[in-house]
C-alpha positions, 0 to 999 in steps of 0.5 A: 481428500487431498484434492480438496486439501489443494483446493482449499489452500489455493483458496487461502492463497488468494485471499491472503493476496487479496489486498486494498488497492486504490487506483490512481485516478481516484486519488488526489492527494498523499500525505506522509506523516511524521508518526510514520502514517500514510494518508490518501485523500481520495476525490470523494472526500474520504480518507485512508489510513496506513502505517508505514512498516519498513523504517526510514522511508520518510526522507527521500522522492517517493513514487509508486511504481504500478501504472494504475494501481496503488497497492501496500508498497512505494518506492523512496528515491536516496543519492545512493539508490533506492528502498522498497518501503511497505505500508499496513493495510488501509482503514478508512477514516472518514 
């Protein structure tokens, strides 16, 4: 029984870290709103959609750190250092 209790939840586990990533080389450009909204444009002409969860990560360089893939978070560049900035799942809008 408690065997596949453990099974289950590892189950779980990897779905909850199963989240959207985008690859780098399929997007050609990122827009960050004012409404604290993140839109990738993609190289076949469709959109995603984020909201941007941790606050004040508008001003700043923005960058992403992972080579490949982009996955809910990015980095804003500040004169005093830098914030980890988190944003919502992705939808497709068009």
């Amino acid at each position: 029984m408690l065997k596949y209790a453990i099974i289950s939840a590892l189950f779980l586990v990897g779905f909850a870290q199963a989240d959207e990533k985008l690859n780098k080389s399929d997007i050609k450009k990122i827009y960050f709103m004012k409404d604290s909204s993140i839109i990738f444009e993609l190289k076949d002409d469709s959109y995603y959609r984020g909201q941007i969860l941790t606050p004040d990560c508008l001003k700043g360089k923005k960058y992403f750190e992972s080579k490949n893939t982009i996955r809910n978070t990015f980095k804003v560049t500040k004169p005093n250092g830098f914030k980890t900035c988190e944003f919502s799942e992705l939808k497709r809008m068009a």
